[in-house]
N, C-alpha and C positions, 0 to 999 in steps of 0.2 A: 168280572170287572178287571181293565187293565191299568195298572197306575202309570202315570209318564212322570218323571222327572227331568229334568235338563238340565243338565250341569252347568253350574255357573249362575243359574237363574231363581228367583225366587219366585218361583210360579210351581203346581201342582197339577198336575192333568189326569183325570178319571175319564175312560172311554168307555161308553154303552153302546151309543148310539145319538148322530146328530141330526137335529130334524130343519130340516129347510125353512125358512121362513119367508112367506110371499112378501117383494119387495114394492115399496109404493112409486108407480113410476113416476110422481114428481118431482119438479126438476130441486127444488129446495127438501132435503130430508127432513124427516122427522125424529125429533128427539126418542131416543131409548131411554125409559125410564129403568132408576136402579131401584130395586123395591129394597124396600129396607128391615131387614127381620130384624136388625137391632132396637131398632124404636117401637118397633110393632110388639114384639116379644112380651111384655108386662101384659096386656092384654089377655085375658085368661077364655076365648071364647071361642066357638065352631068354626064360623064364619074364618078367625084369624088360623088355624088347623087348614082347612079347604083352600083357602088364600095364596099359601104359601107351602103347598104340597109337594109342590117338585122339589122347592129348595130343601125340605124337609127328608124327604128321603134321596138326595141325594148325600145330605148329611148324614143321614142313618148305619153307616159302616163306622164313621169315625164318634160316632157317640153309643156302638154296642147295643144300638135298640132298632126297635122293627115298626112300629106303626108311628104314621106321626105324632098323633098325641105323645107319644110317647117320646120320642127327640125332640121335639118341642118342649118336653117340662125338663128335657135334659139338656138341651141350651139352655135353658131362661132360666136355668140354676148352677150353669156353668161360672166357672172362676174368672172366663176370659168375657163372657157377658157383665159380670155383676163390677167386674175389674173396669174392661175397656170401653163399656156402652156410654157410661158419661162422660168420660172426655172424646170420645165420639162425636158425641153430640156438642160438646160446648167448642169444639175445634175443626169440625172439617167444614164447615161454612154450607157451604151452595156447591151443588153440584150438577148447577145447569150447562156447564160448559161442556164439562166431561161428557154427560147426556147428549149433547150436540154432537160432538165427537164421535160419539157410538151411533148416532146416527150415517152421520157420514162414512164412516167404517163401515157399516153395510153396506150402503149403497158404492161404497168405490171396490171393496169385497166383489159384490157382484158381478161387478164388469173385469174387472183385473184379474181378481183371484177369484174365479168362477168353484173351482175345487173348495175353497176354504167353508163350512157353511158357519152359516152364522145362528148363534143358541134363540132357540125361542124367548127365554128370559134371562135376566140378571137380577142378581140378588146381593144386598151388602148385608154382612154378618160381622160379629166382634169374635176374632178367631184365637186358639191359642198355639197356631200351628206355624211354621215360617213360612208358609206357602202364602202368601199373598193374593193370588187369584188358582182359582179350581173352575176346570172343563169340566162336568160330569153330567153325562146322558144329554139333554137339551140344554142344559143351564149353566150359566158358570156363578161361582160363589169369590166373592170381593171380600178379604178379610181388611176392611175398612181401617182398623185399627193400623195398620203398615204405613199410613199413609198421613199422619199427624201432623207432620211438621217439620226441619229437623230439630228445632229447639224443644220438642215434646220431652220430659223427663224422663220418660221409661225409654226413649233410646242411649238414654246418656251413656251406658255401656258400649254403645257402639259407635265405630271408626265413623270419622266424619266422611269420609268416601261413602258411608251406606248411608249416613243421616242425612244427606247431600239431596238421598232419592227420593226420602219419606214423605214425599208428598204428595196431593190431591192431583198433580199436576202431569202424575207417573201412570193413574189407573188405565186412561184411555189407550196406553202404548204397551203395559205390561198382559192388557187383555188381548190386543190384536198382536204379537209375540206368542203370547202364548195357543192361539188359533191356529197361528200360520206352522208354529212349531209342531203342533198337536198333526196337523193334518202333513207335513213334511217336514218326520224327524229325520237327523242327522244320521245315515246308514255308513257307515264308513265300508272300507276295504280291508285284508285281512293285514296289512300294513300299511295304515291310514296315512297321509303327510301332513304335515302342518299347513301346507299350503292348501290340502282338500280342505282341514278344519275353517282356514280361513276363510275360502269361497264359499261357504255352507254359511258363515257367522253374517258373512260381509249381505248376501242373499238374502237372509232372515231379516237383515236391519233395513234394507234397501225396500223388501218387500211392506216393511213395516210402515216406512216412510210412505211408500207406495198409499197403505189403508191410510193415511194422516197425512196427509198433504199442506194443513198448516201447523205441523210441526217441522222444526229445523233439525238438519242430522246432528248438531251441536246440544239439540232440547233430546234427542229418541237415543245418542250415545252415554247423554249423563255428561257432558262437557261442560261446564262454565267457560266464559269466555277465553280467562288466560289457557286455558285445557285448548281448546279448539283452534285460539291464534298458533300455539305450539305445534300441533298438528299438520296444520295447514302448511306453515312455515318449516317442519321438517319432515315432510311427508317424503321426498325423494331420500335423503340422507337417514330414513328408517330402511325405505326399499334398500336401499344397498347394503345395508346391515343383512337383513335377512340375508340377500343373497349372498353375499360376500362370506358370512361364515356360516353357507350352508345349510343354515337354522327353515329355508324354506323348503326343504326336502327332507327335514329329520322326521323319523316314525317314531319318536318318545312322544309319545302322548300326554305328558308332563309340559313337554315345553309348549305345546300346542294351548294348553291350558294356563300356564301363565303369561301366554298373548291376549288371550280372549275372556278369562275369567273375571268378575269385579274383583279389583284390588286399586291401594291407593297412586300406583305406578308398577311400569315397566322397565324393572333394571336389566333387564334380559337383553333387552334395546339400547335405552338409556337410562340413565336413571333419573331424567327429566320430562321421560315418557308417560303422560297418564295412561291407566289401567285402561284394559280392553283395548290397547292401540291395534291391536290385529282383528279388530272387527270394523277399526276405519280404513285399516287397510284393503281389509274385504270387499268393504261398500264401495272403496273408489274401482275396483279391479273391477267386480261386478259392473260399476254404470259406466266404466271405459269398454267394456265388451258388449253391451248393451247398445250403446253408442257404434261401436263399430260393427256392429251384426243386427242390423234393425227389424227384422225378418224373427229376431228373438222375442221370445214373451219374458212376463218374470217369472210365471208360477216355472217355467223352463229350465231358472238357472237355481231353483229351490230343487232336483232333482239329482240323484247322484251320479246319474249320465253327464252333468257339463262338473260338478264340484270333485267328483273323486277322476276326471280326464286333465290328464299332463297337456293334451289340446287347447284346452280351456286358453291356460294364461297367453298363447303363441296368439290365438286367436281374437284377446281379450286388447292388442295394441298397449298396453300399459306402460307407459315410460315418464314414468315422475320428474319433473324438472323442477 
C-alpha cells in the first residue's frame, strides 16, 4: 500500500489499484450515490458486513484489524463515530446535489481526463483523521464530518480561512483534486522553481474546474467574493511582484508553499493577498497557454514535461493588464 499525501491539502490518498468503471452513455448523467457507513453502522447484521466490504477493508489498516467484521465493530465503537455521527446526521442536509456532481465528474472525467479513473464506489464515514477524503483501492472514503458547516462547534478552534471550507459544498471538488492529484502527482526537478510549483498548482485547479463545470474558479479556489474582486483586480500588479523580485525562479521551496498553501493571506505578495494566490495565478498562466496552443490537452499540462519547462511560460503568451 502506497499512501499519498499532498501538501497543503486536506485530502489522504491510498493506492492499490483503480478499477474503471463502465460509463452510461447518456447524454444526462446519473447521480453517484455516497453510501453511507455512518448511518448504516448501528446496524449489527450480515447483510450490513457484505454491503459495505470494500469500504470496510479499505479501512482495515487504519483501525489494526483484518476481517470486516471486525473494523466494522471497530468503527461503530470508534470515538469519531459515537462523537461525530449525530451531528452528521442533524447537519449535513441533502446530499443530492453533490451526488449530481459526482455524476457529472465521471462523465466529463471520461472524455477529458481519460487517464484519471474514476472508483467504483464512495463511501461517507465519521472519521477522526484530517484527511477529509481517501482514494483507496476502488473506493474513496468521505470523512463526512469535515464538512459541517463553518459555524459547527467543534471547528471553533479553527482559523476562519479553514471554517470558510467546511462545507457540503467542498466534497464534489475536494474528491476530483484529489483523483486528478492521485493519478498526476507533482514530480518536481532536483531544483524545482516556484514557477514549476505554480504551473502544476494552477493545472490541478484548472483540471478541476475542467471535472466541475458548474462550479466557478472563485467556488473551486475558496474565494468569497471580496477574495476574487481582489484577485481579479490585482492579478497584473501580483505578476510583477513575482517577477520583479525574482520570487518566480526562487528554488526555496518554502516560498513556493506559502503561494500555494491554505493560509488566511499572502504577505509574501501583499499583504492584501488571499492565501493560495499562486494557484490563481497558476490557472490563469495555464488557460492563457491553453488558449494559445489549442492543439493542447489538459491532462498535458498535468505533466511534468510542460510544468517543470522554462518553455512553458514564453509559450503560455501571458501578460496581465
Amino acid at each position: 500500500m502506497r499512501l499519498f499525501r499532498k501538501s497543503g491539502h486536506n485530502i489522504s490518498v491510498c493506492i492499490l489499484s483503480l478499477i474503471p468503471l463502465m460509463l452510461c452513455s447518456c447524454s444526462h448523467p446519473e447521480k453517484i450515490a455516497i453510501e453511507r457507513l455512518d448511518t448504516a453502522a448501528s446496524a449489527n447484521t450480515r447483510e450490513l458486513t457484505d454491503s459495505f466490504s470494500p469500504a470496510l477493508k479499505a479501512l482495515a489498516p487504519l483501525f489494526g484489524r483484518q476481517s470486516p467484521p471486525e473494523v466494522l465493530e471497530a468503527y461503530r465503537s470508534s470515538d469519531a463515530q459515537l462523537v461525530f455521527a449525530p451531528d452528521i446526521d442533524r447537519r449535513l442536509g441533502s446530499l443530492d446535489r453533490t451526488e449530481t456532481q459526482l455524476g457529472i465528474m465521471r462523465q466529463t472525467m471520461a472524455s477529458e481526463l481519460p487517464s484519471v479513473r474514476f472508483p467504483a464506489r464512495i463511501f461517507g464515514i465519521a472519521t477522526p483523521y484530517r484527511q477529509s477524503v481517501m482514494v483507496c483501492d476502488s473506493v474513496i472514503i468521505i470523512g463526512l464530518n469535515h464538512y459541517l458547516g463553518p459555524d459547527y462547534p467543534g471547528y471553533a478552534s479553527f482559523e476562519s480561512y479553514i471554517r470558510s471550507q467546511k462545507t457540503v459544498s467542498r466534497i464534489a471538488a475536494d474528491i476530483a483534486e484529489a483523483l486528478i492529484a492521485t493519478t498526476y502527482p507533482y514530480t518536481a526537478t532536483d531544483n524545482p522553481t516556484v514557477l514549476s510549483r505554480l504551473l502544476y498548482e494552477g493545472a490541478l485547479m484548472n483540471a478541476v474546474a475542467t471535472a466541475l463545470p458548474s462550479e466557478t474558479p472563485a467556488e473551486l479556489l475558496g474565494y468569497d467574493d471580496s477574495k476574487m474582486e481582489w484577485v481579479t483586480q490585482n492579478e497584473s500588479a501580483v505578476w510583477q511582484h513575482l517577477v520583479s523580485t525574482d520570487m518566480l525562479f526562487s528554488t526555496d521551496p518554502a516560498t513556493a508553499d506559502r503561494l500555494v498553501r491554505p493560509a488566511p493571506s499572502t504577505p509574501a505578495v501583499n499583504p492584501a493577498a488571499p492565501g493560495r494566490i499562486g494557484r490563481f495565478i497558476g490557472m490563469r498562466i495555464v488557460r492563457s497557454y491553453l488558449s494559445a496552443n489549442p492543439g493542447s490537452t489538459i491532462e498535458s499540462t498535468l505533466r511534468p514535461t510542460f510544468y517543470n519547462s522554462l518553455q512553458t511560460l514564453k509559450n503560455a503568451s501571458y501578460f496581465p493588464r
